[in-house]
Every structure is written in structure tokens, then in C-alpha cells.
C-alpha positions in Angstrom: 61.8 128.1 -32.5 58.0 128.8 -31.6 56.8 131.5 -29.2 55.6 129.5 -26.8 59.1 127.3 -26.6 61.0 130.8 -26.3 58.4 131.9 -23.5 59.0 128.6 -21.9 62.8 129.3 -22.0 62.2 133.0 -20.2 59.6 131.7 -17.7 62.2 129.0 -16.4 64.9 131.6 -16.1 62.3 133.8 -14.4 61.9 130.8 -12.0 65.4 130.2 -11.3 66.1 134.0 -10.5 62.8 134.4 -8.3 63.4 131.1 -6.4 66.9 131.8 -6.0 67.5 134.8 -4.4 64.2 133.4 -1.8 66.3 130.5 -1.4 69.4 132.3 -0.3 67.1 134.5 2.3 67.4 132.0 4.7 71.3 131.9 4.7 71.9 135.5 4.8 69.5 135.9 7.9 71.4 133.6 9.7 74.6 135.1 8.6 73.0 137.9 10.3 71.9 136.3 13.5 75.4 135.0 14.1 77.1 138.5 13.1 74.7 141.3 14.5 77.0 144.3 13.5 76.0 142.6 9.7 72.4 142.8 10.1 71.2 146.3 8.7 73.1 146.2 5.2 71.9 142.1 4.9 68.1 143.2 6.0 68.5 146.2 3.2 70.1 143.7 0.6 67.2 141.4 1.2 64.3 143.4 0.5 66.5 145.1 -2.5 66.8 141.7 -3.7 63.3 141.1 -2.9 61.5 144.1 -4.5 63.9 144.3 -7.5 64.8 141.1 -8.7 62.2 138.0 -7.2 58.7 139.9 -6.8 58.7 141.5 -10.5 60.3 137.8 -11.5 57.3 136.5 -9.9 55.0 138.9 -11.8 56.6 138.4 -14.8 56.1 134.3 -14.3 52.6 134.6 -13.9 51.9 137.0 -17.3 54.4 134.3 -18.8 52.4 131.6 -17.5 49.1 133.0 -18.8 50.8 133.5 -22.0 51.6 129.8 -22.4 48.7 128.0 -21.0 46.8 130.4 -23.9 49.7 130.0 -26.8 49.1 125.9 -26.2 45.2 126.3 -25.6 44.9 124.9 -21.8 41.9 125.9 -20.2 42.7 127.3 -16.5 40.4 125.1 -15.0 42.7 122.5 -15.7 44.0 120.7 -12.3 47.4 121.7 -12.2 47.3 125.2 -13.7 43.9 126.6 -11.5 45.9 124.6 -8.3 48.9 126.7 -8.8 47.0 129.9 -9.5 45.4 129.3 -6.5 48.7 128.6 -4.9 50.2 132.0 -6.6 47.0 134.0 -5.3 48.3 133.0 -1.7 51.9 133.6 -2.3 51.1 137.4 -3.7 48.8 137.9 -0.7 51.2 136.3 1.7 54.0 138.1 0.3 52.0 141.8 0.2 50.3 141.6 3.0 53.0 140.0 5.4 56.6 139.4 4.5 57.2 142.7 2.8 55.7 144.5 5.3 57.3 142.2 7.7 60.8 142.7 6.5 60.5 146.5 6.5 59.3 146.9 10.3 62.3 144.3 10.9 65.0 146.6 9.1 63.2 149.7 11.2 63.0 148.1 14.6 67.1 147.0 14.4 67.9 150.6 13.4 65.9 151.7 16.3 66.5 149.1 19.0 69.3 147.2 17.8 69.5 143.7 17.4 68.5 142.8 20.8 65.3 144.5 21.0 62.4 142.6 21.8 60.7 144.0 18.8 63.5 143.0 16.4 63.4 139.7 17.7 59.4 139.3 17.2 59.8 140.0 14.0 62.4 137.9 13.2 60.1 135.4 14.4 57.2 136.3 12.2 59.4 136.7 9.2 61.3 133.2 9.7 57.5 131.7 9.9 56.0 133.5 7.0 58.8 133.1 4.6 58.8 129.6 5.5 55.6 129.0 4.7 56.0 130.9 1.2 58.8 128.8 0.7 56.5 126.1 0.8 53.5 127.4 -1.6 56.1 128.1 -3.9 57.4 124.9 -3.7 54.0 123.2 -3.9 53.7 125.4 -7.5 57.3 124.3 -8.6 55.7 120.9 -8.5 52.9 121.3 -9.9 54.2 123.1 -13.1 56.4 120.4 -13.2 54.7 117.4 -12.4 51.3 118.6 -14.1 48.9 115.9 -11.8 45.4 115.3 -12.9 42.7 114.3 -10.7 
């Protein structure tokens, strides 16, 4: 088995465990919509999830990445690889500078106002439309790692 086969192997199960738990965000927030009294411990168990398991996945995807596109002697102005580092650029950003932060004033504002306060519920908002989009530019990688386009 080569390196670069073996890294291959450990960057896809990287992807399934980052993309994963993100994909499950989305049920356990309406879990905790419909059940209110359920909203602090699934808030906490989605940014543990978050900062433990999918953002150092995602770190680790990117070094893995790099590691390939080197091993097989891509350059990274290739279409498909600088598009999806572009894409992964956003996602970090987007991620660091909104839905982390996002999700922690969201877990304060429901211990402080509960799960009716108008604060809560803006944030909610915000983090429904942020993760959404990430959803999306991780999506839009997912197919271009797969699909590898050329133009």
C-alpha cells in the first residue's frame, strides 16, 4: 500500500466524521426547538462535538489534503484543488468568525434568558443561517474533491 493511498484512506474517514456530526447539527437543534427543557445539554453537546471532533477533522483534512496533492505532484493552481481551498478559506473564516462564536453567545443567552428570550431566538436565527450556508461551502468542496472539474 503507498502513502498516499493510506492518506487517502484517513482523509475520507476524516471527511465522514467532520461532515457527519455537521450534518446531525441540524436535527439536534430542532430536537431542541420542539423540547426547550433539552436545549442547554444539546447546545453544549454541539459545540463539544464541534470543537473536539469536526473542526480538528477539518484541520486535519486540509494538512491531509496538502499532503496528497504534493505525494501525487498536483500543482494547487489546479481548478479543482485552488477552488476548494478557496472554498476551505471561507468555511474556516465563516466557522471562526461566526458560527463558533455564534453558538457560544446562543448557549449563554438560553442560560440567561431562557429559551424564549428574544436574544436566544436571534441567535438561533443567525446560527440556522450561517451553518446553513457552511453546509453549503462544504458541500460545494465535497464535490469538487470528488468530481475534480477542469475548466
Amino acid at each position: 500500500m503507498s502513502l498516499y493511498v493510506l492518506l487517502k484512506f484517513v482523509h475520507v474517514l476524516l471527511a465522514i466524521v467532520a461532515l457527519g456530526f455537521n450534518a446531525s447539527y441540524p436535527i439536534w437543534l430542532a430536537r431542541a426547538q420542539r423540547e426547550p427543557a433539552h436545549a442547554l445539554p444539546i447546545l453544549r453537546g454541539i459545540k463539544t462535538l464541534d470543537d473536539r471532533f469536526a473542526n480538528p477533522a477539518y484541520a486535519l483534512l486540509l494538512v491531509l489534503g496538502l499532503a496528497m496533492t504534493f505525494i501525487a505532484g498536483l500543482p494547487l493552481s489546479t481548478f479543482w484543488i485552488a477552488a476548494a481551498l478557496g472554498l476551505y478559506v471561507l468555511l474556516v473564516l465563516g466557522g471562526g468568525l461566526l458560527y463558533s462564536p455564534t453558538l457560544k453567545r446562543q448557549i449563554t443567552a438560553l442560560e440567561a434568558g431562557g429559551p424564549n428570550s428574544a436574544e436566544y431566538a436571534q441567535l438561533s436565527r443567525r446560527g440556522t443561517l450561517v451553518g446553513g450556508l457552511l453546509s453549503l461551502d462544504v458541500l460545494l468542496i465535497v464535490f469538487l474533491m470528488v468530481t475534480k472539474p477542469s475548466f
